[in-house]
C-alpha positions as CSV (number, residue, x, y, z in Angstrom):
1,X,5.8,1.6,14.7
2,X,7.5,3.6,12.2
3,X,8.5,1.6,9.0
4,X,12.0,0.7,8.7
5,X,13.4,-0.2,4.9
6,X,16.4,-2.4,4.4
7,X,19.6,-1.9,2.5
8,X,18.9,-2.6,-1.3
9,X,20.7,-5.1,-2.2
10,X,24.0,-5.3,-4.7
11,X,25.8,-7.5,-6.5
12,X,28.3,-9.4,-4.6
13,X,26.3,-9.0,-1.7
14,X,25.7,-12.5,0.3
15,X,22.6,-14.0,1.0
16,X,21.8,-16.2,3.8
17,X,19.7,-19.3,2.9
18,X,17.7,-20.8,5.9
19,X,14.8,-23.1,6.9
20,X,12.6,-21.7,9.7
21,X,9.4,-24.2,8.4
22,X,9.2,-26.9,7.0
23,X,12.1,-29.4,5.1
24,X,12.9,-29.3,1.5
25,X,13.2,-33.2,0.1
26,X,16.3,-34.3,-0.5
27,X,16.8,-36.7,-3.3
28,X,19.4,-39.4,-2.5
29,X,22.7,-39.1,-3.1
30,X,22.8,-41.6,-5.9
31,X,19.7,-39.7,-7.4
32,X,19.8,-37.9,-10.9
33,X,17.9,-35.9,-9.5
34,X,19.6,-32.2,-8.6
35,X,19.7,-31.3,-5.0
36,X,17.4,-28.1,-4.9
37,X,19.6,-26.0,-2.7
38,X,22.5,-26.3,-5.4
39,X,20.2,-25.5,-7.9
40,X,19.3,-22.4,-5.5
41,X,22.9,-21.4,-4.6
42,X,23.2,-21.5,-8.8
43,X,20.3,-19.2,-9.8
44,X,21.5,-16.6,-6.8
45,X,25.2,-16.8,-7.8
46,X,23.9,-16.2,-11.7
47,X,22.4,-13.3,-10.4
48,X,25.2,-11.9,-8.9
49,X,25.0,-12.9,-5.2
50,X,27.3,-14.7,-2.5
51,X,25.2,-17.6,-0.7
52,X,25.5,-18.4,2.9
53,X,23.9,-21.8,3.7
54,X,22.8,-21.5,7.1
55,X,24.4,-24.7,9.3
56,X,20.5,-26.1,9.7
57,X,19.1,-25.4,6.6
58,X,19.0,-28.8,5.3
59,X,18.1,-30.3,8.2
60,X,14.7,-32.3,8.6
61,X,13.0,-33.8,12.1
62,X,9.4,-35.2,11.7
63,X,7.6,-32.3,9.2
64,X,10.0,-29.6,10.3
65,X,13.4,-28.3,9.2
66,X,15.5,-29.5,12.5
67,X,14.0,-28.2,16.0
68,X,12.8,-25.0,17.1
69,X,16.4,-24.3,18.7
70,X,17.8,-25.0,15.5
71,X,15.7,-22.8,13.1
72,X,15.3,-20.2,15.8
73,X,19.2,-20.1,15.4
74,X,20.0,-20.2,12.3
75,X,17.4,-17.3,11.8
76,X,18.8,-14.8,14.5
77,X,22.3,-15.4,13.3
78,X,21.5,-14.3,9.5
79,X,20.5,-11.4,11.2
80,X,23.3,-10.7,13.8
81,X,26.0,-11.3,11.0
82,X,27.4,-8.1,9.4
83,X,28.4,-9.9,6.3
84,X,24.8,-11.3,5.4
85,X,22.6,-8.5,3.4
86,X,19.4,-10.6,2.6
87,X,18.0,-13.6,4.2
88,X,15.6,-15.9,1.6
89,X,13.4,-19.1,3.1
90,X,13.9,-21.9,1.7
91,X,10.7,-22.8,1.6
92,X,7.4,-23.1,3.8
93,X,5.7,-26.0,5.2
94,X,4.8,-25.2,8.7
95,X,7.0,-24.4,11.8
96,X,7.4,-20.6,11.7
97,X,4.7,-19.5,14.8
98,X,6.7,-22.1,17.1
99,X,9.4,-20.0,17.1
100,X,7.5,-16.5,17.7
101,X,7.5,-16.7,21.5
102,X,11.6,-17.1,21.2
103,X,12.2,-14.7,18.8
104,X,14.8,-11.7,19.6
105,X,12.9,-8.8,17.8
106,X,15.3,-6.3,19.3
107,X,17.9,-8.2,17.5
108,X,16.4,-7.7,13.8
109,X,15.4,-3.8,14.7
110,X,19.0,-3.3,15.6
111,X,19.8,-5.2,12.1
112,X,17.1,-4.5,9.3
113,X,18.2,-6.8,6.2
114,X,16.4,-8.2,3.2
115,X,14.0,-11.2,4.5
116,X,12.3,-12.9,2.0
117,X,9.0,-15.6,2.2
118,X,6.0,-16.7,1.8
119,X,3.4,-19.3,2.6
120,X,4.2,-19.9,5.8
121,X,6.7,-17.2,5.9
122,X,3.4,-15.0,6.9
123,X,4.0,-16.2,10.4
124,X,6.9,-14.3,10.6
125,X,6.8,-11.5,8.2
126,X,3.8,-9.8,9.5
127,X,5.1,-10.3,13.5
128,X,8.2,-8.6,12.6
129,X,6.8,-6.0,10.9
130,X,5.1,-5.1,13.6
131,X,7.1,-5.6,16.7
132,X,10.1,-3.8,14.5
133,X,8.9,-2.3,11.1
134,X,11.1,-3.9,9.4
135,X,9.2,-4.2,5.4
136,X,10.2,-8.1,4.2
137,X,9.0,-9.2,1.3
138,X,6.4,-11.6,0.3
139,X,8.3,-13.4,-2.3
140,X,9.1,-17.0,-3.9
141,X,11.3,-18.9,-1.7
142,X,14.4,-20.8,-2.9
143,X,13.6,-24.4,-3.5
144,X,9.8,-24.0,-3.1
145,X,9.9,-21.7,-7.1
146,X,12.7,-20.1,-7.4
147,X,14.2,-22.9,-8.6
148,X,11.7,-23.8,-11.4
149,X,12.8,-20.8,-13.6
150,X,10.1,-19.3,-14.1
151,X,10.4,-15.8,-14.9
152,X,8.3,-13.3,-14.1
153,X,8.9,-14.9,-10.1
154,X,12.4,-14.2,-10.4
155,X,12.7,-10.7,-12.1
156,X,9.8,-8.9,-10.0
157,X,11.9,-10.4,-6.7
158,X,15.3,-9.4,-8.2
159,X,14.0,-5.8,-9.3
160,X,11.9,-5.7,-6.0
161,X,15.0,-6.0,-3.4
162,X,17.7,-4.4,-5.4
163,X,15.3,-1.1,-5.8
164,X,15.5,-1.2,-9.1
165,X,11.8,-0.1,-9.4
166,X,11.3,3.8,-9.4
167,X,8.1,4.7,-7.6
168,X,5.4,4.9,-8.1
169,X,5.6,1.7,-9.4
170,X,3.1,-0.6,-11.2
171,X,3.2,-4.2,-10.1
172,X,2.4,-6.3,-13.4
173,X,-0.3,-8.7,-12.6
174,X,-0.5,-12.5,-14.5
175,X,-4.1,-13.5,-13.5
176,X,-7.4,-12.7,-14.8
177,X,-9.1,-9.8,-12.6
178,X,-12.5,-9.2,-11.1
179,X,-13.5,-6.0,-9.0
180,X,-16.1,-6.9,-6.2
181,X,-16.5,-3.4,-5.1
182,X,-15.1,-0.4,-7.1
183,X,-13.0,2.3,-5.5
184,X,-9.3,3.5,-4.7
185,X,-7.9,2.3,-1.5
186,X,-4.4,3.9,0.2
187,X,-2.4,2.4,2.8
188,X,0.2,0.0,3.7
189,X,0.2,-3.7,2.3
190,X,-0.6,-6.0,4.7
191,X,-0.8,-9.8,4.4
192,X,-0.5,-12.9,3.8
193,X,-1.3,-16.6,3.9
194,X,-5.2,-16.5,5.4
195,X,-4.3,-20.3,7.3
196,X,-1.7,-18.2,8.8
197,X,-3.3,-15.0,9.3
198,X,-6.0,-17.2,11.2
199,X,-3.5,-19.2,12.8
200,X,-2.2,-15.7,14.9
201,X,-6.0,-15.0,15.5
202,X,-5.9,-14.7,19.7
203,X,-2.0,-14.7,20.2
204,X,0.2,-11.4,20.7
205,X,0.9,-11.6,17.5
206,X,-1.9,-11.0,15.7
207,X,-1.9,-8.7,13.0
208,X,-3.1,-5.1,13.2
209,X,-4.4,-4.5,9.8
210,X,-6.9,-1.1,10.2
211,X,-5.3,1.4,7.8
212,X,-3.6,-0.9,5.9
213,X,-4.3,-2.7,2.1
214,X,-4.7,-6.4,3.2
215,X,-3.8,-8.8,0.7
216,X,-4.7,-12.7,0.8
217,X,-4.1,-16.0,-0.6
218,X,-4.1,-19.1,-0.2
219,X,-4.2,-22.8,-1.8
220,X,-5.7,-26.4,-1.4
221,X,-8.3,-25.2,0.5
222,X,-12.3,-26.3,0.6
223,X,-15.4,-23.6,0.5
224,X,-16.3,-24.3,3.7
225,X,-12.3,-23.9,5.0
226,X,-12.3,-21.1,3.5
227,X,-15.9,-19.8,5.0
228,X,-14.2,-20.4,8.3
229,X,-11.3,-19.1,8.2
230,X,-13.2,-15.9,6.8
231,X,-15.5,-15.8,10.0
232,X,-12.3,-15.6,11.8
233,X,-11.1,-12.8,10.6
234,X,-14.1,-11.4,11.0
235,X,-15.0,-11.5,14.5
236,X,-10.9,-11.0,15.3
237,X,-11.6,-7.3,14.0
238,X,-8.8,-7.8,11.3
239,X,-11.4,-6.9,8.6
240,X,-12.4,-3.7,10.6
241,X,-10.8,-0.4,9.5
242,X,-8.9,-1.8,7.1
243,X,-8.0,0.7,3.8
244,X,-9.0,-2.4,1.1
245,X,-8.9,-6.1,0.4
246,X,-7.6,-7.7,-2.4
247,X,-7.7,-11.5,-3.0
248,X,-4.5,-12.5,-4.8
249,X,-4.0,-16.3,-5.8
250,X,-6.5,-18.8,-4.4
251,X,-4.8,-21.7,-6.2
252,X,-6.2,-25.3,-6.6
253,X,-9.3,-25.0,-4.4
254,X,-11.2,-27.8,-4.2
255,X,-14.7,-25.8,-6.0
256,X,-18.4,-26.6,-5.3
257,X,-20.6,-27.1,-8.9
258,X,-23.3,-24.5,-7.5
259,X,-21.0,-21.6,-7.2
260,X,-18.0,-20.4,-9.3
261,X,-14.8,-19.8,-6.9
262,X,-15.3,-15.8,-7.6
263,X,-19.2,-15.5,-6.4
264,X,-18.0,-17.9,-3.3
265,X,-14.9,-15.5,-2.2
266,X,-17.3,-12.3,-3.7
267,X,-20.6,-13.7,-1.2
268,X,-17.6,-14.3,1.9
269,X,-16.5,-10.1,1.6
270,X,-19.7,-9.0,0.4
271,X,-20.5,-6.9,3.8
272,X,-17.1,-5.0,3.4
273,X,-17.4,-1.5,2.1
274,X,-14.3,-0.6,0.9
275,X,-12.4,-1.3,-2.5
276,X,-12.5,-5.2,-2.9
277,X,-10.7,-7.5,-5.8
278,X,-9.9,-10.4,-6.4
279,X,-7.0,-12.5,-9.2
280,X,-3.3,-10.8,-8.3
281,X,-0.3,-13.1,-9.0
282,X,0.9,-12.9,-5.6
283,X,0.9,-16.7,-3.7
284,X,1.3,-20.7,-4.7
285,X,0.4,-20.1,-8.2
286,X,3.2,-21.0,-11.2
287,X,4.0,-17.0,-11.1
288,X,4.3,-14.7,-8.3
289,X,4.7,-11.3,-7.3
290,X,6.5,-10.1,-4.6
291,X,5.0,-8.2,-2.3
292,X,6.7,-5.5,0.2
293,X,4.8,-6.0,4.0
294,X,4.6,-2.3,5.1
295,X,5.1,-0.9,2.0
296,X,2.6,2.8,1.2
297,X,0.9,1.2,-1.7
298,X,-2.2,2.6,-3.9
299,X,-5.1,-0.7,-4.8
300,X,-7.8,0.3,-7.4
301,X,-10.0,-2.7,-7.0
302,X,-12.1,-0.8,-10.1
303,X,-9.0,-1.8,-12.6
304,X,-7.3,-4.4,-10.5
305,X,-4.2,-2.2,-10.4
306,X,-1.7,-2.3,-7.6
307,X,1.3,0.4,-7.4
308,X,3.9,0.9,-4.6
309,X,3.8,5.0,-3.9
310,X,7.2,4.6,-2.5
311,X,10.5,2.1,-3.0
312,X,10.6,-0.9,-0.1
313,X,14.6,-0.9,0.2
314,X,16.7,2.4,1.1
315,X,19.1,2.8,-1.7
């Protein structure tokens, strides 16, 4: 599948808001608390942007946003409506591989926009990458961190999906890096959540990485979770043939007091022999990068440097 890059987007240009996971919580309506969509709508109108709420977005059944019909179409409309230009999660959670079996990919082929998620966002990013080659971006979500104003988050997805980064382009990294095994690695980013990555282990949807610079991350996960989820990569063949690996934000693991979190994750990759790092602000941590899926990218895992060799959005 040849990549496909969307429209950069401009100010003025509307955004469609959506839940295809999980539900955001809604304070009640006597609360002092701020409902986190207006304080979305508010940073993306400061910015320079028209917001579309999507007619479901705030909807919540059991520990999803609404059903699967619901999600599944407030998604497809985003992308069948001229007017919208970029399409931002609200947040995560968990819900996005129920609706993969429904999901029109001939419908977001014919309409490549700006989509925009992470977490559990994976679930859908990578898929329609692949069935379309359409490059979304693994990026802070709306009322997940968006919202908390931090920002580094904010600028590098601003910069990121209005172009405004000339390749080749350095991404600025916030955590402290460690090179596993040295080298330069060349390919398309690839990646993701690694529950999620597991999670499409076995189904048509599971990714095909070889070629490609595979990024992970994940957060509140054990050693031995992790050790798992590892082995299933493994023997899935989505660590074979792949360009390089690098380990972005493992964030509030639960750690073991005979091994440091960086000898665990460097003993779990230690067969691989290509370029291997791990620290990259990219994930659940306070500050994220964002990520282009699809993207020709350049990973020396010697300095922990990650640069995009061309710009994700057609300008």
């Amino acid at each position: 599948m040849i990549p496909t890059k969307a429209p950069a987007l401009q100010p003025g240009d509307t955004i469609a808001i959506l839940s295809p996971a999980g539900a955001t919580p809604i304070e009640p309506a006597d609360s002092a608390k701020p409902d986190p969509f207006d304080q979305g709508v508010a940073l993306l109108a400061q910015a320079g942007f028209r917001v579309k709420l999507m007619p479901n977005a705030k909807n919540k059944r059991l520990y999803l946003a609404g059903t699967d019909a619901e999600r599944l179409s407030d998604l497809q409309a985003a992308f069948a409506d001229p007017a919208v230009k970029g399409i931002l999660c609200a947040r995560g959670g968990y819900g996005c591989t129920r609706l993969l079996p429904q999901l029109d990919f001939a419908l977001i082929q014919q309409n490549p926009k700006v989509f925009i998620g992470f977490s559990d966002i994976t679930a859908l990013l990578l898929p329609i990458y692949q069935q379309t080659g359409l490059m979304g971006f693994y990026g802070p979500m709306l009322t997940s961190n968006l919202i908390h104003n931090e920002p580094y988050s904010q600028s590098q997805l601003l910069q990121m999906v209005q172009g405004q980064n000339q390749a080749p382009y350095r991404i600025p990294n916030q955590n402290t890096y460690q090179c596993f095994q040295p080298g330069v690695a060349q390919g398309r980013l690839m990646g993701g959540n690694l529950s999620l990555l597991t999670a499409l282990c076995g189904t048509p949807f599971q990714p095909r990485t070889d070629g490609h610079i595979l990024f992970i991350e994940d957060w509140h996960e054990k050693y031995y979770t992790l050790d798992r989820q590892f082995q299933q990569l493994r023997m899935a063949g989505l660590l074979d043939g792949i360009a390089g690996l690098l380990l972005a934000d493992f964030s509030e693991i639960e750690t073991e007091p005979e091994q440091t979190l960086p000898a665990f994750l460097q003993e779990l990759t230690g067969f691989l022999k290509v370029p291997v790092g791990f620290g990259f602000s990219v994930g659940h941590g306070e500050q994220t990068a964002t990520l282009p899926i699809g993207c020709l990218a350049e990973f020396n895992a010697t300095t922990g440097t990650l640069r995009l060799l061309e710009n994700p959005v057609s300008l």
